[in-house]
N, C-alpha and C positions, 0 to 999 in steps of 0.2 A: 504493500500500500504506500503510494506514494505520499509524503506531506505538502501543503501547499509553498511557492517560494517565497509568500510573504511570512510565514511564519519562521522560516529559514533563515530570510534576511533579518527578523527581529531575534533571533537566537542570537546572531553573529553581533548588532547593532547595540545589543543591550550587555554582551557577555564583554566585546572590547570597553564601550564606555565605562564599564562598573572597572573593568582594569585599570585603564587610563584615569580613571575619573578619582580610583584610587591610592594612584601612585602621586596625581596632581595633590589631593589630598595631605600627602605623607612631607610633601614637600612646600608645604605651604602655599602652591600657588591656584590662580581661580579654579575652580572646576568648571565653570564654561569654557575655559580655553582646553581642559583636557576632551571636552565632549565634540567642539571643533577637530581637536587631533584626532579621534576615534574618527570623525566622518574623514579627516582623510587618508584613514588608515584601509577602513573599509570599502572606500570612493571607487569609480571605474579609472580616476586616474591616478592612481596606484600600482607600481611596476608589483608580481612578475602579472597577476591579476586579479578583476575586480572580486570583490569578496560577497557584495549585493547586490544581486539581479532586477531583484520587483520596484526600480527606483518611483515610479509614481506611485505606488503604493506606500511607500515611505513616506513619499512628499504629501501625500492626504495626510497620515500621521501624522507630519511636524504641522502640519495648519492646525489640527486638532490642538499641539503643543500649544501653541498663539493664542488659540481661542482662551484653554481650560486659563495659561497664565494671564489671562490677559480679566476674563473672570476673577478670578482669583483678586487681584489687584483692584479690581473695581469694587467688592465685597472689603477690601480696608480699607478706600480708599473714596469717601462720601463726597458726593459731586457740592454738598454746602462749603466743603472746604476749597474745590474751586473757585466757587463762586466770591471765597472771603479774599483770594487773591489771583482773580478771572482777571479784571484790568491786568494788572501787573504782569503775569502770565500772557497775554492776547499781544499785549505789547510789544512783551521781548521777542516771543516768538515770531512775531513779523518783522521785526528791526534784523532779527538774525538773519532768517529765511532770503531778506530783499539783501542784504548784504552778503552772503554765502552763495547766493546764485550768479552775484556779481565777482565777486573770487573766484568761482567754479571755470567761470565765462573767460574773463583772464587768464587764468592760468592755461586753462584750453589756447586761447589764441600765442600766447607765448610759447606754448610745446609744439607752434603750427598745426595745430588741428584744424578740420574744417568748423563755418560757424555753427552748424547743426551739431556737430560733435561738444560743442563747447558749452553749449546752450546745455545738451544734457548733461555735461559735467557741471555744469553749475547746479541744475537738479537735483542732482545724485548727492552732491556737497550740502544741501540746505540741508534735509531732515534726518532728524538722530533715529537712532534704533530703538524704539522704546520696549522693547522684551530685551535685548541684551542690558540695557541700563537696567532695566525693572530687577534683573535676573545677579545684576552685579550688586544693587542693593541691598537686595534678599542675600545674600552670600555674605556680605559684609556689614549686616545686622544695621542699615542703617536709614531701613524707608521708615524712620519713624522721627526722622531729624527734619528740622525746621528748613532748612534746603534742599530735603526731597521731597517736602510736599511742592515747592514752586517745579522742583524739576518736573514733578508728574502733572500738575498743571501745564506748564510748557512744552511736554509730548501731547497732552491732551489737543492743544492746538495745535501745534503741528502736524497732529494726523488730520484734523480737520483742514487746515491750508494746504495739507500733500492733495488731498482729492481736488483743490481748484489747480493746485499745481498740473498734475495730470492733463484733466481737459485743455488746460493750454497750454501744453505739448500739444495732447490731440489734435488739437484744432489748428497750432501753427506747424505742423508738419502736413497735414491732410491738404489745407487749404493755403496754404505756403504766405498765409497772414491771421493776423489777428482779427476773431471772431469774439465782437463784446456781446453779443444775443445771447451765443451758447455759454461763457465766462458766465454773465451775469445771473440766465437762467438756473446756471448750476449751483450757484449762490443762494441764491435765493429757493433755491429748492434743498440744497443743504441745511438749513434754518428751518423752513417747516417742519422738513421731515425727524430733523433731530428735536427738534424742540418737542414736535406731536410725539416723540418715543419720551420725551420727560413727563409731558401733561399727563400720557396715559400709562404710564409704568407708576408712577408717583400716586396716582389714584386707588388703584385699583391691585397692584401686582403686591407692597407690601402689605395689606391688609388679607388677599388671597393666600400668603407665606404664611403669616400667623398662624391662618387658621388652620393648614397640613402641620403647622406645626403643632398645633396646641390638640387636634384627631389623630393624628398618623404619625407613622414610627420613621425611624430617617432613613428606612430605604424610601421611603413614600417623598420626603423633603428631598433625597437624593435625587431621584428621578423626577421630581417636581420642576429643585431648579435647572438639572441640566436639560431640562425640555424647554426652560423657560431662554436658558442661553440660547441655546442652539437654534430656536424658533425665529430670535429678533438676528441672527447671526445669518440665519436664508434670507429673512426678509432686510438685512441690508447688504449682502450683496445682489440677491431682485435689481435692488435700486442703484449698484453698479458703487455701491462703499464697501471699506473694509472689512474684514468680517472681525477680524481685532477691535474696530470701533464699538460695532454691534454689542461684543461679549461683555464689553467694559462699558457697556453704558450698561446691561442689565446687571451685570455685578454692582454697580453704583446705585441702583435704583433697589436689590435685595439688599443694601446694605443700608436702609433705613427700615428694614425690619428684625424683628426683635429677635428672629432667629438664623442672622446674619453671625452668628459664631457659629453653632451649629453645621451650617450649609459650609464655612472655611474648613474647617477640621472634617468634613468628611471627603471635600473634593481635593485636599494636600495631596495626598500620594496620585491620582489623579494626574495632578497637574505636576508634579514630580516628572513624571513617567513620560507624558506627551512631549511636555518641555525639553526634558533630556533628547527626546528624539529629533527636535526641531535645531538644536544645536549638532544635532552629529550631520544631518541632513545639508545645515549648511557647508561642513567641511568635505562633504561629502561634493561640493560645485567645485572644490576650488584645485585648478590644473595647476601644480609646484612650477611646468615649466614652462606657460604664457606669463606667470608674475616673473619670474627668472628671465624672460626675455622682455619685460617692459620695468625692469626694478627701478633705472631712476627715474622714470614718471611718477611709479607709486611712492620711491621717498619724496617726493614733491609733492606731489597731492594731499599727502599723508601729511605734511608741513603745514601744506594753506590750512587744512582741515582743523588740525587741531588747536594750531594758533589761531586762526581766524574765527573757531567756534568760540574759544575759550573768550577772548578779546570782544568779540561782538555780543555774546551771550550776559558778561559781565558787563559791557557797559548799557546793554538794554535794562538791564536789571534794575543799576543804580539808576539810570533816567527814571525808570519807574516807581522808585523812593525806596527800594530794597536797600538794605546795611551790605558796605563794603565787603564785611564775613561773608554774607548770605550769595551776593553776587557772582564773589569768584570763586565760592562752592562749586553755584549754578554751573558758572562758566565751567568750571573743570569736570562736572559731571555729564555735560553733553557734550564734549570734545571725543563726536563718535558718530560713523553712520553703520547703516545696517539693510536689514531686509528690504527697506521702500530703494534703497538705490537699486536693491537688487529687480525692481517692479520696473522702475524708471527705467533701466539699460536694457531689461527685456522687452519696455517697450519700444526700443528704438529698435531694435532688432527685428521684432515682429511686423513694424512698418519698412524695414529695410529701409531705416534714412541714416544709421547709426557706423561707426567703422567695427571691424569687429573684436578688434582689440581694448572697445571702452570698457565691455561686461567683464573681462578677465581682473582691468587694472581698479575698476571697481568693488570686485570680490578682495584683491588683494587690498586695497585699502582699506576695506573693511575688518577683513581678519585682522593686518596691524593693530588697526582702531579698538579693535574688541579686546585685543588684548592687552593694549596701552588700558580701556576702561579703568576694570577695578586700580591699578594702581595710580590713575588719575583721583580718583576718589578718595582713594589712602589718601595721599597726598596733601590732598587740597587743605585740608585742617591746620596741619604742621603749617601750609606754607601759606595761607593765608595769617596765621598769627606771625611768621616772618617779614609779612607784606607791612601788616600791621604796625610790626615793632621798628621797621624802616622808612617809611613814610614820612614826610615831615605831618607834625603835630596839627599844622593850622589846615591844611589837604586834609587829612583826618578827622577835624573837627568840623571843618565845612562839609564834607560828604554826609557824615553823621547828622547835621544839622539840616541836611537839605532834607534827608529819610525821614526827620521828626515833623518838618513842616512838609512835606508829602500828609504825612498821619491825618496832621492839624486839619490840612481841606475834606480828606476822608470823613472827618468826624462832623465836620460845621452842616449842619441839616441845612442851613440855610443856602450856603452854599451850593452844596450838592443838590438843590433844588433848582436851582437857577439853573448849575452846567448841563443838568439831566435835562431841563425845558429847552436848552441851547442845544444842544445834543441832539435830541428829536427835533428838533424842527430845521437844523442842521440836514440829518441824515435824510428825512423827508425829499427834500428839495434836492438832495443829490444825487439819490433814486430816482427821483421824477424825470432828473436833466439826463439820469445816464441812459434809460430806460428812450426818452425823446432821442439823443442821440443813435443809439444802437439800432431803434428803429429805423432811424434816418441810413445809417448807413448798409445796412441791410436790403428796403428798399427803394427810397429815394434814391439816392446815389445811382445804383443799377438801373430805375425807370431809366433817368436822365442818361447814363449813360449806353444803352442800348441804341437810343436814339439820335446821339449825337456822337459816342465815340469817348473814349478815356480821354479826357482834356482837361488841365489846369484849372482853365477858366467852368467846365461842369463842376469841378469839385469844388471849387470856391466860392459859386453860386448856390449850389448844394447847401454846404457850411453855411452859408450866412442864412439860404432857408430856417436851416435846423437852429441857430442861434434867436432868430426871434420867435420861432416854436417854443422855444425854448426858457425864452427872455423872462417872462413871471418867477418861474421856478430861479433863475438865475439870481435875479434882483432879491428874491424871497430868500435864498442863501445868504448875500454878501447883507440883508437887513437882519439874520440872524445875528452875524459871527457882530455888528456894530451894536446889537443891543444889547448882548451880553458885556460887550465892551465897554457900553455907556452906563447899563445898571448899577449902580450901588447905592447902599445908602446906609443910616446910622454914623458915628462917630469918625468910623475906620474908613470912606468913601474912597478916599485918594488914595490912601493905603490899596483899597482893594482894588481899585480902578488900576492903579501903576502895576500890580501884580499879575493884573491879565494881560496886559500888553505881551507877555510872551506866550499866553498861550494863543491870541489873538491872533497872535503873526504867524503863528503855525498854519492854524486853519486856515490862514487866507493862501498861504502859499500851497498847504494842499488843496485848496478848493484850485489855485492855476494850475498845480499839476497836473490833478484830475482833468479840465477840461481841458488840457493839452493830451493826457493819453487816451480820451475820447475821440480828438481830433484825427487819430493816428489812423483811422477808416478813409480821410477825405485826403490825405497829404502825407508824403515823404517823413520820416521820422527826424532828416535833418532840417529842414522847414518847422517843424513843432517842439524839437528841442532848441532853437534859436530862439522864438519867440516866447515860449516858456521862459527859457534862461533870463531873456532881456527883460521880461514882465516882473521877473523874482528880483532881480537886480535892481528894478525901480521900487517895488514897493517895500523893498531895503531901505533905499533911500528915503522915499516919502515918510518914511515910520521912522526913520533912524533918530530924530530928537526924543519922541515918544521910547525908542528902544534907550538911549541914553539916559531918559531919568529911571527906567526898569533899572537901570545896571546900579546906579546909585541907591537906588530904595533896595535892588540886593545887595547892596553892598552896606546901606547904613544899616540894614534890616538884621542880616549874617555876620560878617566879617568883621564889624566891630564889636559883637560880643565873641568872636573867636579871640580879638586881640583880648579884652578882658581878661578872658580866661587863662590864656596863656599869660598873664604877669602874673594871674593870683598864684596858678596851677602850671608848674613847667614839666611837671613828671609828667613820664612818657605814657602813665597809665591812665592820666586826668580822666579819659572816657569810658573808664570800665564800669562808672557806679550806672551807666544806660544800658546795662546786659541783662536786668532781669527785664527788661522790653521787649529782647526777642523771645519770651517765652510764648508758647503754641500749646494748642491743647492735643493730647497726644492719648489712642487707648492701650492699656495694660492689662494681662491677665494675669491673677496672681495664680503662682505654681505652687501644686498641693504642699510640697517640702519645701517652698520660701521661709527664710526666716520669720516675717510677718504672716503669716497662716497663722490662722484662729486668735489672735491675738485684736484687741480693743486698736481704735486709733490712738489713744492716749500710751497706750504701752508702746506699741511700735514707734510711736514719737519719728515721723517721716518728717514732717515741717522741721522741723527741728535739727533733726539728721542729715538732709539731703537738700533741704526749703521747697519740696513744690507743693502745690495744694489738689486734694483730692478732691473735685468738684462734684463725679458724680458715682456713685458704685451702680451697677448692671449686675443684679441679681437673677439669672433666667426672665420672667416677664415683669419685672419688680425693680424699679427704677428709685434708689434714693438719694434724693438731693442736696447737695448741703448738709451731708453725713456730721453728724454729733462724736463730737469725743471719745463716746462709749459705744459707737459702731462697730463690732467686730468683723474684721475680715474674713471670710470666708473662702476655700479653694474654690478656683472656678469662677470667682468674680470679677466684671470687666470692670476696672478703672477710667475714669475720662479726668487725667489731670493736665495742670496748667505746668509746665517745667520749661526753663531754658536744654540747650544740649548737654550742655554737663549735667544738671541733677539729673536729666534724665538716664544716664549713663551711670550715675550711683544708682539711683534708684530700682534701676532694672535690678539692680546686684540683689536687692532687698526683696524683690517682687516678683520678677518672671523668672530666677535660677533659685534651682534647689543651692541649700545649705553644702557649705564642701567636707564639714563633719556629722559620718551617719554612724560612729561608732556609740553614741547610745541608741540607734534606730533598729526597733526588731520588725524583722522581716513578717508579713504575715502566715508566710510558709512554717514561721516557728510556735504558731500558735496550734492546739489541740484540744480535744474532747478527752477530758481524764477521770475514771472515778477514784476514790480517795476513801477508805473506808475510817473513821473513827474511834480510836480506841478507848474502851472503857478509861475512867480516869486522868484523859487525855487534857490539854487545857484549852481543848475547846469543847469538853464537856458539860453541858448544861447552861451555855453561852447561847446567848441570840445572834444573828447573823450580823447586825447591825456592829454589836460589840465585839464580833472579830474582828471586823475591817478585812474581810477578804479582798477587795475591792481596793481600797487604798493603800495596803500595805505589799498586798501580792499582785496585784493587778489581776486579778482572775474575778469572773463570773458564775457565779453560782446557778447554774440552772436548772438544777432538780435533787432531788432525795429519794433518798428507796428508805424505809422502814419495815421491815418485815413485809408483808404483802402490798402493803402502800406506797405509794410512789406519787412523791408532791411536785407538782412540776413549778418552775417559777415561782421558790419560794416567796412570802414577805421578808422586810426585814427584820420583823418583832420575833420570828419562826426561834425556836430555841432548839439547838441541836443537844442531841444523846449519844452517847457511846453506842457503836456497834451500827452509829447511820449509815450509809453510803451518800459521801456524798459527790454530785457529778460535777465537775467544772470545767471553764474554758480558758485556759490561759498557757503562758510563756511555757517552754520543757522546763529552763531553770528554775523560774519562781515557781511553779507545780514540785519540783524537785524536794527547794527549800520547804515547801509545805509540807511536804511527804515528812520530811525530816524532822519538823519540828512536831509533829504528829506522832512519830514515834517515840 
């Protein structure tokens, strides 16, 4: 009887990984990079030959990997903490994205590539791998730090900007120009369709959870959720999205029910299992000797890549009010790309507009990258505190201070009221004009020019059509961005007035750019970057008194209480008393053998030992708030506390690891059912049970008596034993031993 050769290839796939994967182990290094070595030990291009035949059966498998980890993650990983730092996140990751494609694009044209070839290495360059980061986290015990929640915020978006990334590839390799119909439509149909998987997962899926949970046993919650993953995971690729998206939004969306511990712990080994195979699958692409015959492209690429992620991802960060700490975390923990280049290069192949050496030097960049990851991550802590300790003082004091009044506008309602009304009415009118133009060039333009012929003077005609089409929503824009300019009012007017002025000049200059890369349907793109340039250029100037009393009110605003400081404070530590700021709230599970198991809050004395504070204890469906002093901890109870990264890193010590001394711990293997019979004039003769203390002294249970033909089961305590009773107990071999003994 023959076996099948998928089962074959997973004997082979799983017996080298666990080798490899063990010997990485022994030697301290990642174990994603031993599960890559296994796929290319096993791979077809592997001398003397391949070891796995059934390769698209594997490759189903490592998607399955994707998904379960990808679930997984989404179930720690609660889409409200996005949302607390969505801006910040949405930001950087488009600041990096627009500048990584622009690296990619360079670097291409500098290796002499062609522009289509460059255009994709810019693609391939913008987005990070989010399973191999996710995967290097989990390894290095640190997706619970205040810089990988932005991280994972900032894949979050990134997977969402890959999918418009894609389309226009698409569209600019298909139609050999830029398509804003299909861009935009795809936009805008990314936002309903994800947003209608929040409205209706958030309604309806964790209150359906509970209830399998609170009727049905966890094979039932098992099969529950993985039906509920796998369901939104077809129905978004249907819709032509990731299926990693899909699993990670329903994991996000079970992880606001109550039985979002539960569903983690039984889908671990799971997603163990997949994972391991998605990593072996990738080293399983990678030909040793196409990277061997393009090596110094890929140490080059490999250079832009990591510097230029590291650099652009850090200073998206701090733009966005993140702490210098947190930023070049960030930065050092996406200096990585992965699976989406690997989507990107095959798509350029499967249109055959691509060369065919990009897919090979992009896998090698990749594997470098993956393996640089975890010790990027190491790193970053050390070496951001050496950033730290070298920096001049008043740099330092200004960044930090920039982060605080970032906070400041977070917090002012009133504020944030105005920008939100500016914002919408803002984005409204941007919509409308882009929506007018894309129409326009889709088909205006073509009426006109079927009739008359591609001529300068149609598209210009066209254009000027489309701009007074247009003109309401335009004017209704630039009357936005002046109202917000001109609103303020109360005490602080000028103050507040002078303070927008930079954000004022932002919008206005992406509202020209915007309608310069609208333009890029009707006219030459050096035609619309001259006129763009020289529009931005003037309203530099027009503004530029207005920007100059900005620069003064930041400067009297920041700068001179930096000087301040520095006369009172010249230590190099002056800013450390603003570190319990970056605390975040973080969940914990305490370990049955943690020191603090069963112990009162008052005894464990955590505040006190470590300082973070225990906000919320998660008892099974029993939520208590604002725990008392005299709450005892319990095994198995979820923590939601407030900690910076240090205490949380004492903390854990106290909380999720057992104790490292178990030499008073008896094993439950050493406990037994023992009878004991009683001797006449023994000195537990004529004793109550109470008055021996079998229980406190011996640690045993007493759970029954024979008396001649009677037999008392579960005695009371008042029960007074006789000579000649038997009695039954349960306890230790010793302390039963010592009983024995003192009985005789």
């Amino acid at each position: 009887m023959e076996i099948a050769p998928l089962i074959r290839d997973l004997a082979v796939i799983l017996c080298v990984a666990g080798l490899v994967s063990l010997l990485f182990h022994k030697i301290r290094q990642p174990v994603v990079l031993g599960y890559i070595l296994a796929g290319m030990i096993v791979g077809p291009n592997t001398p003397p030959f391949p070891l796995v035949k059934d390769i698209p059966s594997i490759q189903t498998w490592a998607e399955l990997g994707v998904i379960f980890l990808m679930f997984s993650l989404g179930l720690e990983f609660s889409f409200r903490k996005l949302a607390a730092v969505g801006f910040s996140a949405a930001l950087t990751a488009c600041f990096e994205v627009v500048i990584m494609i622009a690296l990619g694009f360079a670097t291409g044209r500098i290796l002499g590539w062609s522009t289509v070839d460059s255009i994709f290495l810019g693609a391939m360059l913008s987005i990070s791998s989010t399973t191999i980061i996710i995967r290097a986290l989990d390894e290095l015990k640190l997706k619970t730090r205040r810089f990988a929640e932005m991280i994972f915020a900032v894949l979050i978006v990134e997977d969402l900007v890959a999918i418009l990334v894609l389309v226009g590839l698409s569209t600019f390799v298909i139609e050999k120009s830029f398509s804003g119909l299909l861009l935009l439509t795809s936009a805008f149909k990314l936002i309903l369709v994800v947003g209608g998987w929040f409205l209706a997962g958030y309604l309806i899926v964790p209150r359906f959870v509970r209830y399998v949970g609170l009727a049905g046993s966890n094979e039932m919650l098992t099969l529950i959720s993985v039906g509920l993953c796998l369901a939104l995971v077809v129905f978004a690729t249907t819709l032509q999205y990731s299926s990693a998206l899909g699993a990670f939004i329903m994991g996000s969306i079970l992880a606001e029910s109550t039985e979002s511990q539960r569903i983690e712990e039984r889908l671990e080994s799971l997603r163990d299992l997949f994972s391991a195979i998605f990593f072996v699958s990738i080293g399983m692409l990678i030909n040793p000797k196409t990277i061997f015959d393009n090596f110094g492209a890929i140490v080059l690429i490999t250079l832009v890549t990591v510097v230029g992620k590291v650099l652009t991802t850090t200073l998206g960060s701090l733009i966005t009010g993140q702490t210098l700490r947190t930023s070049l975390q960030v930065g050092f923990g996406l200096a990585q790309i992965g699976e989406f280049s690997f989507i990107i290069a095959g798509l350029g192949q499967s249109l055959e507009v691509t060369s065919s050496f990009l897919y090979p030097i992009g896998v090698g960049v990749s594997l470098i990258t993956t393996f640089l990851t975890p010790y990027m991550i190491r790193i970053s802590h050390d070496s951001t505190i050496l950033l730290e300790d070298r920096i001049p003082l008043k740099i330092k004091a200004a960044l930090d201070q920039y982060a605080t009044w970032i906070r400041e506008r977070q917090v002012d309602r009133e504020q944030k009221k105005e920008f939100r009304q500016f914002i919408g009415q803002w984005l409204i009118n941007l919509l409308s004009i882009s929506l007018v133009f894309v129409l326009s060039t889709n088909y205006i333009l073509p009426f006109f020019e079927d009739r008359f012929g591609p001529r300068l003077w149609i598209a210009a005609a066209s254009w000027t059509f489309t701009v007074v089409l247009a003109s309401p929503f335009i004017w209704g824009m630039w009357a936005a961005i002046h109202r917000y300019s001109s609103s303020a009012s109360g005490p602080s007017e000028i103050a507040r007035k002078t303070a927008r002025v930079g954000v004022v000049l932002f919008f206005r200059l992406t509202s020209v750019i915007w309608l310069g890369a609208l333009s890029l349907g009707f006219f030459p793109p050096r035609y619309i970057i001259f006129v763009v340039g020289f529009v931005a250029i003037g309203l530099v100037g027009l503004f530029y008194r207005q920007i100059e009393v900005f620069y003064r009110w930041f400067e009297d605003r920041f700068l001179s209480t930096f000087e301040m400081n520095i006369k009172t404070k010249s230590t190099p530590n002056v800013l450390r008393h603003l570190a319990p700021w970056d605390a975040h709230l973080v969940r914990i599970k305490v370990h049955p053998n943690s020191e603090i198991c069963n112990q009162s809050l008052k005894q464990a004395k955590i505040r006190s030992r470590v300082g973070l504070n225990i906000v919320i204890i998660q008892r099974g469906i029993k939520t208590i708030v604002a725990p008392t002093p005299d709450e005892v901890l319990l095994s198995g109870d979820e923590l939601l506390v407030l900690a910076t990264d240090e205490q949380l890193d004492a903390a854990k010590a106290l909380i999720e690891y057992p104790q490292h001394d178990f030499s008073h711990v008896k094993a439950i293997s050493e406990y037994s059912l023992k009878p004991l019979r009683v001797p006449v004039n023994s000195p537990f003769d004529g004793k109550s049970i109470r008055t021996l203390g079998i229980g406190e002294i011996y640690k045993a249970i007493l759970v029954g008596i024979e008396r001649g033909d009677q037999r008392i089961m579960n005695p009371e305590s008042e029960f007074m034993i006789r000579g000649g009773d038997i009695l039954w107990l349960v306890g230790n071999h010793s302390q039963l031993q010592r009983l024995l003994s003192e009985l005789e």
